[in-house]
VOFI-988871 format. One record per residue (C-alpha): x, y, z; residue number from 1. Coordinates in steps of 0.02 Angstrom, whole numbers, plus 50000, padded with zeros to 5 digits. Example, Ala and Ser with C-alpha at 12.3 -4.5 7.8 and 13.67 -1.06 7.14 Angstrom:
REM VOFI-988871
+-------+-------+-------+-----+
:     x :     y :     z : num :
+-------+-------+-------+-----+
: 50615 : 49775 : 50390 :   1 :
: 50684 : 49947 : 50357 :   2 :
+-------+-------+-------+-----+
This chain:
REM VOFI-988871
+-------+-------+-------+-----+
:     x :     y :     z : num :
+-------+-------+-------+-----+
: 51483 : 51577 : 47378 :   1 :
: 51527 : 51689 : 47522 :   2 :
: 51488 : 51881 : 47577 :   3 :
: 51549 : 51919 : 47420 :   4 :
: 51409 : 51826 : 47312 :   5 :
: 51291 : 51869 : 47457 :   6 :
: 51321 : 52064 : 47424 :   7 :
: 51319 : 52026 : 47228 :   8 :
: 51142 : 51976 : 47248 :   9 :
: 51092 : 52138 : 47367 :  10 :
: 51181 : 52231 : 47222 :  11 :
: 51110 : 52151 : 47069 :  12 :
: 50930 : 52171 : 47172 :  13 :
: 50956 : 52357 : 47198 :  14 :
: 50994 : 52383 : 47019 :  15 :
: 50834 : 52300 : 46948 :  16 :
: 50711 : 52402 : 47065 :  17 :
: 50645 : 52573 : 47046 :  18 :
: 50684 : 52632 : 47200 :  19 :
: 50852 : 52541 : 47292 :  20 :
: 50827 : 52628 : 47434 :  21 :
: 50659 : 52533 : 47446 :  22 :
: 50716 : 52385 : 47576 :  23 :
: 50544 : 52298 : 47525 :  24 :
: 50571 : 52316 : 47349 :  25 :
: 50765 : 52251 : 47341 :  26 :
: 50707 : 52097 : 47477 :  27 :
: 50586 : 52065 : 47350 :  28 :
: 50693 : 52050 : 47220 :  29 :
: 50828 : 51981 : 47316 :  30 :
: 50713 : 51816 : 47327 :  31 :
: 50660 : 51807 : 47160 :  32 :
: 50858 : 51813 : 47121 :  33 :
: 50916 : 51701 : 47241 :  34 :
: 50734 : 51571 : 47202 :  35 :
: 50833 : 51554 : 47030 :  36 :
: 50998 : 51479 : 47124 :  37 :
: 51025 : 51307 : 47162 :  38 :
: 50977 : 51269 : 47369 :  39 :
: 51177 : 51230 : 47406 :  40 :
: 51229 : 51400 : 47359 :  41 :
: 51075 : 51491 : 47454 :  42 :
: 51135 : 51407 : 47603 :  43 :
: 51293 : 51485 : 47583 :  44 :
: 51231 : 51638 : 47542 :  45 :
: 51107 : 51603 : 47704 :  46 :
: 51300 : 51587 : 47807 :  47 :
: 51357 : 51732 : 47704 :  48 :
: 51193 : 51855 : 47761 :  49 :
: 51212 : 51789 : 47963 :  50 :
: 51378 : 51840 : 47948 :  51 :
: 51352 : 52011 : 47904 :  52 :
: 51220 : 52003 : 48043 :  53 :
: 51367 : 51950 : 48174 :  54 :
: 51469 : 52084 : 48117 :  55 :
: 51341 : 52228 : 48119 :  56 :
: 51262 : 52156 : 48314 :  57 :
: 51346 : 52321 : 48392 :  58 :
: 51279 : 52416 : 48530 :  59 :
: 51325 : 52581 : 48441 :  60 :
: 51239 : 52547 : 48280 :  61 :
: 51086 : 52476 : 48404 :  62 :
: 51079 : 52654 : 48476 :  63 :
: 51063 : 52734 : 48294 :  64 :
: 50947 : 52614 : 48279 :  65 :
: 50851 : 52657 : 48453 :  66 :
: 50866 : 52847 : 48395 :  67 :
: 50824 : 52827 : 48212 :  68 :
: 50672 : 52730 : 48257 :  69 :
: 50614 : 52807 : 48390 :  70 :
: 50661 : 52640 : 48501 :  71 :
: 50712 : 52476 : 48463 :  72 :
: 50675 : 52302 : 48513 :  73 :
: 50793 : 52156 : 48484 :  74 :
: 50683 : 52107 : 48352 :  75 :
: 50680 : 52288 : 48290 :  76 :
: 50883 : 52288 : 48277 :  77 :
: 50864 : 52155 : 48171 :  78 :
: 50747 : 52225 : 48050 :  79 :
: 50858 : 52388 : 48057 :  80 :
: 51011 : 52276 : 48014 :  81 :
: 50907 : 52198 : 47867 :  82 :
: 50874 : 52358 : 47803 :  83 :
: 51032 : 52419 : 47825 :  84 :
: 51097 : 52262 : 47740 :  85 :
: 50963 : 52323 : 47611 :  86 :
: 51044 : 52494 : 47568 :  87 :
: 51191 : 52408 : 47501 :  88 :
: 51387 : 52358 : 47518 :  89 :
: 51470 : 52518 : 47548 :  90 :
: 51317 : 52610 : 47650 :  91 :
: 51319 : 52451 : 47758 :  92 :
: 51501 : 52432 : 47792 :  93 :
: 51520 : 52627 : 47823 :  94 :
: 51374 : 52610 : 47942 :  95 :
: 51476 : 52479 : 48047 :  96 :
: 51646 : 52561 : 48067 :  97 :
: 51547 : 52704 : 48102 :  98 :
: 51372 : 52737 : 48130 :  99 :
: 51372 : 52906 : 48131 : 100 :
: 51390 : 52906 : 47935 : 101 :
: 51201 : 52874 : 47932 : 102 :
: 51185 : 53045 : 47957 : 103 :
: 51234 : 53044 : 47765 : 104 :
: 51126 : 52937 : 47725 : 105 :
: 50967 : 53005 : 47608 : 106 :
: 50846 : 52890 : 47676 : 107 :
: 50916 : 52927 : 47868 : 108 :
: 50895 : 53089 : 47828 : 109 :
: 50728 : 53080 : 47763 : 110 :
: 50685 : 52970 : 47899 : 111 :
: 50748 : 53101 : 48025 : 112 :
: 50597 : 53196 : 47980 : 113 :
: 50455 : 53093 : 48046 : 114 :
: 50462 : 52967 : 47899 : 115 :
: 50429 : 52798 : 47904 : 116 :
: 50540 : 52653 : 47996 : 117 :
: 50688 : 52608 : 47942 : 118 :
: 50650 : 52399 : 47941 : 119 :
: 50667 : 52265 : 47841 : 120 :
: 50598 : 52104 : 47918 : 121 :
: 50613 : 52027 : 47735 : 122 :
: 50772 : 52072 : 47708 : 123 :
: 50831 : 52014 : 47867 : 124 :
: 50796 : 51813 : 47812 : 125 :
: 50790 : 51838 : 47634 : 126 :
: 50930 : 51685 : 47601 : 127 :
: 50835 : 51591 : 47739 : 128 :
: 50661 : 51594 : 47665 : 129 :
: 50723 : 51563 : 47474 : 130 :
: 50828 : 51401 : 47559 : 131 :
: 50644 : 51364 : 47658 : 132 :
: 50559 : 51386 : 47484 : 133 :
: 50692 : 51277 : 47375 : 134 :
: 50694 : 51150 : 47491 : 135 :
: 50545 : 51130 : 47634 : 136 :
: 50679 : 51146 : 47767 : 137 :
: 50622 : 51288 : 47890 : 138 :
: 50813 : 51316 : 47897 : 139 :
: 50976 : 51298 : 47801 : 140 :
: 51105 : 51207 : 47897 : 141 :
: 51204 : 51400 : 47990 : 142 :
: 51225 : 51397 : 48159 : 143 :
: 51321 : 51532 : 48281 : 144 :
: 51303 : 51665 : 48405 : 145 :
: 51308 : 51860 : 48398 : 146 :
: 51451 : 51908 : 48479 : 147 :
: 51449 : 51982 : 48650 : 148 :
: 51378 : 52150 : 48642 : 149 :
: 51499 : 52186 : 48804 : 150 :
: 51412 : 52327 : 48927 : 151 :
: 51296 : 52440 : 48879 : 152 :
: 51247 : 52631 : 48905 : 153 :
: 51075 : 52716 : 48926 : 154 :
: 51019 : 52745 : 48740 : 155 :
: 50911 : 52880 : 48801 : 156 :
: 51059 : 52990 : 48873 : 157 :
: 51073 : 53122 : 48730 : 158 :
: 51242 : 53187 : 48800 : 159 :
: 51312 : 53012 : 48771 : 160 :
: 51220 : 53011 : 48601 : 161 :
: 51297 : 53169 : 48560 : 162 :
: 51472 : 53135 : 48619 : 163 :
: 51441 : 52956 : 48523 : 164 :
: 51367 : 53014 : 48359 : 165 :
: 51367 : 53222 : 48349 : 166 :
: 51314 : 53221 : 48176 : 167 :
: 51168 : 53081 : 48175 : 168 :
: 51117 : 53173 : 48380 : 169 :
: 51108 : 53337 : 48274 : 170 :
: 51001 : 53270 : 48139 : 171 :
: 50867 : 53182 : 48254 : 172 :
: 50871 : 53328 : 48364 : 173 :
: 50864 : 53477 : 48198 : 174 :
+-------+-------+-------+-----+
């Protein structure tokens, strides 16, 4: 299994839920999916999910984030990552080349106007808790870093946020 099979499961999740953009509903079913798999392949699914963790630990997407959610903790950034993870393949991947596509997003864009969050701490270790539930083991055997985020810039500097992400800055500001 590898990102591949991991996004096959987000996918097949979103499809059997009312609502996919519902991060609590596809985590949900997500688990009951990946429950049904033997505990080898959720472990690799487990590698699969931290992966797509690694690649989305950026400090532009963590100022969407910040902005979106009106601040972010690290634990925050990764419930925004689950939930972005949650959204699918293609808003995901579009979100890390470039976060300003969020702007396009329905839910961002919903979420722009004083709506709820956008987290998902279930998402986040879905592959994690099915492994802990298949097999006992608090954790299946991943290991790594996050990359190094490299330096930073104020998150509350709107001219930055504008110059960064005009179309996302214009939303949160309309």
């Amino acid at each position: 299994m590898s990102v591949d099979g991991f996004w096959d499961v987000v996918q097949a999740a979103r499809s059997s839920v009312d609502d996919a953009t519902d991060a609590g509903q596809v985590a949900e079913r997500a688990l009951e999916l990946l429950m049904r798999l033997p505990a080898p392949h959720v472990a690799e699914l487990a590698r699969a999910s931290w992966e797509l963790m690694a690649v989305s630990y950026r400090h532009d997407l963590w100022a969407a984030a910040y902005h979106l959610n009106g601040g972010c903790s690290d634990d925050g950034f990764e419930y925004f990552r689950g939930w972005l993870i949650a959204q699918g393949r293609e808003v995901f991947d579009r979100a890390v080349a470039d976060p300003d596509t969020l702007a396009d997003v329905p839910a961002v864009r919903e979420a722009a106007n004083d709506g709820p969050e956008l987290e998902s701490e279930e998402m986040f270790g879905v592959a994690f808790l099915a492994y802990a539930e298949l097999t006992g083991s608090a954790q299946p055997p991943v290991t790594g870093r996050y990359p190094d985020l490299g330096p930073a810039w104020d998150f509350d500097d709107a001219d930055r946020m504008r110059q960064r992400m005009p179309r996302l800055a214009a939303l949160l500001e309309g």
